[in-house]
GUGUMAR-483514 format. One line per field, with one value per residue: x, y, z of N, C-alpha, C in turn. Coordinates in steps of 0.02 Angstrom, whole numbers, plus 50000, padded with zeros to 5 digits. Layout:
GUGUMAR-483514
nX	X;...
nY	Y;...
nZ	Z;...
caX	X;...
caY	Y;...
caZ	Z;...
cX	X;...
cY	Y;...
cZ	Z;...
//
This chain:
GUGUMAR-483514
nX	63820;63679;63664;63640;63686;63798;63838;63817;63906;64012;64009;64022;64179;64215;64195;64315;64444;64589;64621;64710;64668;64642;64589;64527;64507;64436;64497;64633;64801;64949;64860;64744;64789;64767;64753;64844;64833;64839;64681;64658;64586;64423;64301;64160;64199;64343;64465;64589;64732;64870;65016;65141;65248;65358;65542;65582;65617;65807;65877;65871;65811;65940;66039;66193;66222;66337;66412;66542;66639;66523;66397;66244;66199;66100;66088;66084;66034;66052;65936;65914;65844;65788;65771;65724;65635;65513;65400;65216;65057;64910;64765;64609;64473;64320;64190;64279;64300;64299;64303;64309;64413;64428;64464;64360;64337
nY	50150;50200;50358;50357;50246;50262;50392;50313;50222;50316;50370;50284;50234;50364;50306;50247;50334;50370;50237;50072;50010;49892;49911;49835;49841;49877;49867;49816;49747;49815;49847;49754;49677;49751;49883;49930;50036;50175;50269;50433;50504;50552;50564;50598;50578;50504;50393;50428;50343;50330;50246;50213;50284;50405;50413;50526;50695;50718;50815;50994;51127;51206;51171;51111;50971;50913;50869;50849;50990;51078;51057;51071;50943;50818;50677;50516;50338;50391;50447;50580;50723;50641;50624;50511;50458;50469;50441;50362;50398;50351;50363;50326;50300;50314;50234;50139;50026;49876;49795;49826;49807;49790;49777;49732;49782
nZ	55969;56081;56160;56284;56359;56322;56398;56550;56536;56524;56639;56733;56701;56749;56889;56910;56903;56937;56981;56946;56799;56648;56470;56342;56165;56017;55905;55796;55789;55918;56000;56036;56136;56248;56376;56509;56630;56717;56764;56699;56686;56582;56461;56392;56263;56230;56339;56448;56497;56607;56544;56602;56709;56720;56771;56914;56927;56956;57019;57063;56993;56868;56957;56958;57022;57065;56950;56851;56798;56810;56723;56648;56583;56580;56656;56619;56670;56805;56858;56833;56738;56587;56410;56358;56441;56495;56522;56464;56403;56352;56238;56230;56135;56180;56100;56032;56143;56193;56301;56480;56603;56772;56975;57078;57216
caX	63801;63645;63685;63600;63735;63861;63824;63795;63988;64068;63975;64058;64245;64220;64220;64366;64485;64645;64627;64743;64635;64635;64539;64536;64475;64398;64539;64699;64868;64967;64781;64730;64817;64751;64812;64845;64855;64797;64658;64679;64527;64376;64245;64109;64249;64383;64468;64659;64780;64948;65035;65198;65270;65413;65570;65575;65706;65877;65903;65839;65845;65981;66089;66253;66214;66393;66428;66608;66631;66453;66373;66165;66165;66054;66123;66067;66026;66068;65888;65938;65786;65820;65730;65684;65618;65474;65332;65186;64977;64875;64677;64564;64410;64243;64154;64316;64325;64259;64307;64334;64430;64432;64422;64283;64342
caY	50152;50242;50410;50336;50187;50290;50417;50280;50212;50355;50371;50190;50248;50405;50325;50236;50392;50360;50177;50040;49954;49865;49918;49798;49894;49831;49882;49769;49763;49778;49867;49684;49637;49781;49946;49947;50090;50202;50321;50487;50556;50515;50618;50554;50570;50466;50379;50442;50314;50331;50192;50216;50321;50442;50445;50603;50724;50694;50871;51049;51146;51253;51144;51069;50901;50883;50858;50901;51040;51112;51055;51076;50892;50765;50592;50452;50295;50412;50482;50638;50719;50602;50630;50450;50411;50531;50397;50384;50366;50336;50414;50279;50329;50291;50200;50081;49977;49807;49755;49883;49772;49813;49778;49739;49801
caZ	56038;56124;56201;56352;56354;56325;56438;56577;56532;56547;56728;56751;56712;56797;56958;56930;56926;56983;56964;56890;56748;56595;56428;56272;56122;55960;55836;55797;55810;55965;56059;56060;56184;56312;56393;56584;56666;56804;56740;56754;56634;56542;56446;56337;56182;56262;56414;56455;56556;56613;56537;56610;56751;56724;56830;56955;56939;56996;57058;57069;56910;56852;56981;56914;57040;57067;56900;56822;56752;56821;56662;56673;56545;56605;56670;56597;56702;56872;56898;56802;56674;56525;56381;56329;56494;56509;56558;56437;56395;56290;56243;56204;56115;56199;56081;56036;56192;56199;56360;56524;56679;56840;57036;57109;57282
cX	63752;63680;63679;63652;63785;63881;63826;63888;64024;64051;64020;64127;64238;64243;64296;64440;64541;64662;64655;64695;64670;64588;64574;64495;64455;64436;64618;64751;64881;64883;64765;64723;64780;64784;64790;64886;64811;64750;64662;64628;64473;64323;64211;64142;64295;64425;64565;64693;64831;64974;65077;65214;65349;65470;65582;65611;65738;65881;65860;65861;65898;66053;66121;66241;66275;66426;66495;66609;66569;66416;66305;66161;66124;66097;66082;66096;66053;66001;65879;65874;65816;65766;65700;65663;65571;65382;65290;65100;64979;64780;64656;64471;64353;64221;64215;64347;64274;64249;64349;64356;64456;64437;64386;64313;64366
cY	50210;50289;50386;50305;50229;50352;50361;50244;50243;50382;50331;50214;50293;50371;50294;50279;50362;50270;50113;49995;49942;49885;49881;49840;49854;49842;49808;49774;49748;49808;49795;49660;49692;49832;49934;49992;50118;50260;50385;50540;50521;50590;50577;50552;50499;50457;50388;50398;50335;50256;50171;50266;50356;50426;50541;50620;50699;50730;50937;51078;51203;51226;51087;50981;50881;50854;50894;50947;51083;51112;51035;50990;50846;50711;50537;50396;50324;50447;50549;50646;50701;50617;50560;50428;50460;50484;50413;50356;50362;50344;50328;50311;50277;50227;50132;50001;49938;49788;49803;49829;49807;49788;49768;49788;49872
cZ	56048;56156;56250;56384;56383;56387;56538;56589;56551;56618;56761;56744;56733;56878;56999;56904;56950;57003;56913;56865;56668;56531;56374;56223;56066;55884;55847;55817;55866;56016;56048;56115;56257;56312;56469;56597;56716;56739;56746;56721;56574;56537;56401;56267;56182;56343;56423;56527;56547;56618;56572;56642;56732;56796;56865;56955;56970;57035;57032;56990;56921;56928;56963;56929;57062;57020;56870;56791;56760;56775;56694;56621;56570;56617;56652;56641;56771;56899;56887;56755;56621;56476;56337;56382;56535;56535;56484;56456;56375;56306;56188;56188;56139;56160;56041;56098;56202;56262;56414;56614;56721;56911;57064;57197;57301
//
């Protein structure tokens, strides 16, 4: 790819910021199929979505929650900070994406 191009692209996901899209990429596997997410960053290297949203604390820190025993552990499936349930992205490199969907509106 032309600097020019490329330069000109990353103009083009710039302005969708904060926007839920689609990028197909030009490698195999499961990227095939797409990544949707909301954008939340792009530089002429690569383009960073949030794949996946975290749940929001349960409770304030260093408070028990009403928990027996006043134990600081996390709750699992109550909304509690869990550590398998931390939301994720994923960085897609610039010059690997075939196909950038979007919005028109």
């Amino acid at each position: 790819m032309s600097n020019t191009y490329t330069g000109n692209f990353v103009e083009h996901l710039q302005n969708f910021v904060g926007e839920t899209v689609t990028i197909y990429c030009t490698c195999g596997g499961q990227s095939g199929c797409g990544f949707t997410g909301v954008i939340l960053f792009v530089n002429p290297c690569y383009c960073r979505l949030v794949t996946s949203i975290g749940p929001a604390p349960g409770c304030a820190l260093g408070s028990s929650c009403g928990r027996p025993g006043g134990s600081n552990a996390p709750l699992a499936g109550r909304g509690g900070s869990w550590p398998g349930c931390v939301g994720s992205a994923c960085d897609i490199p610039i010059d690997k994406i075939a196909c950038f969907v979007h919005n028109t509106v």
